[in-house]
C-alpha positions, 0 to 999 in steps of 0.5 A: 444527842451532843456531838461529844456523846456520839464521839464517845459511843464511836470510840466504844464501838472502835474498841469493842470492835478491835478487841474482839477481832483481836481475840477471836480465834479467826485473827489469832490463826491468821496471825499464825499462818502468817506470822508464826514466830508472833504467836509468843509474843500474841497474848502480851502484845493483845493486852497492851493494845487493850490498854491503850486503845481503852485510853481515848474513851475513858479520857473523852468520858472523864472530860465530858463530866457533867451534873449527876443524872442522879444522886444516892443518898444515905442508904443509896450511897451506902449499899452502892459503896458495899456493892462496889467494895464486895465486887473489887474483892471478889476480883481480888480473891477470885486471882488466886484461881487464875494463872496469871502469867498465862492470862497477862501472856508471860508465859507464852512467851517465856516457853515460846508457846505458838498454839491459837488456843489458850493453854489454861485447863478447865477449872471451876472456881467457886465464883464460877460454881455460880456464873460462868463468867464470874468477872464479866458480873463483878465488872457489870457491879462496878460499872453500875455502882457509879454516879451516873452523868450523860457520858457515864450513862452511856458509857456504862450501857455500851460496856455492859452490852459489851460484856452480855456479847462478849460472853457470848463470844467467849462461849465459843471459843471454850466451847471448842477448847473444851468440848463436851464437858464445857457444854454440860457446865454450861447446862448447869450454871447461868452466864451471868446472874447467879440463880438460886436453883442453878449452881454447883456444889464443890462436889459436883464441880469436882466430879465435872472435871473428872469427866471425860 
């Protein structure tokens, strides 16, 4: 393997590496033990460290190019450009369900918010009617979708073991903010993949949230 690509996988490693210790409940109650007066300003300061350190492996990645490992051709090319104009919005469309200046960190800060655990109540969108983690699946669309050289091959197995783990992780902390109810969603709908027979209707979604 060439020196640039195992660079490039260290730099992946570096950033996941980061990203989850910064998440994780662990570093969030230290920071609060510590550094009370932070804790507004936690979740903003947490984005824009995930921003910059995702700088270095995407540059290395743009840099190191290379020939296509292979190519899509006509309906290839056709059914990769729907899967990734579906996937963008689904991003786009599944906005709408998400407090946004809960998830960038304004609101934290604006309200002088201290508490480790995410204020966000429990909802189920209809993309979470049928996967846990409706943007970890669009983000493993995305990054699939692409042409593939070396570099991009390699990165795009990292991040999408990143995001099999990293749903994982976040299993736990929603677990602990949400207990009991969190575990029986978890029961009915698959984490990633949608399946046929396991999904929620809008009825049974609503019923869940009524639950105590």
């Amino acid at each position: 393997m060439s020196p640039y690509l195992i660079l490039l996988g260290l730099l992946w490693l570096i950033y996941f590496g980061l990203h989850s210790l910064f998440a994780s409940l662990w570093m969030k109650s230290r920071v609060a033990a510590r550094w009370p007066d932070l804790m507004p300003r936690y979740r903003l300061l947490f984005n824009l460290l995930a921003l910059l350190l995702l700088v270095p492996p995407l540059i290395l990645m743009w840099r190191l190019g290379g020939e296509p490992l292979w190519r899509y051709q006509d309906f290839g090319d056709v059914l990769r450009f729907t899967l990734m104009g579906l996937a963008m919005a689904g991003f786009i469309w599944s906005l709408r369900y998400y407090d946004g200046r809960e998830f960038i960190g304004l609101r934290q800060l604006r309200q002088g918010l201290r508490q480790i655990e995410d204020q966000e109540r429990l909802h189920i969108s209809p993309l979470h009617r049928f996967v846990r983690h409706p943007w970890y699946s669009l983000g493993l669309v995305l990054v699939w979708t692409q042409e593939m050289d070396p570099a991009r091959l390699l990165s795009a197995c990292m991040v999408s073991g990143y995001l099999i783990i990293g749903s994982m992780l976040e299993e736990r902390k929603l677990l602990v903010y949400h207990g009991q109810r969190y575990k029986r969603y978890r029961d009915l709908v698959p984490g990633l993949v949608p399946l046929p027979h396991r999904f929620l209707t809008r009825e049974q979604a609503t019923q869940l949230l009524r639950e105590e």
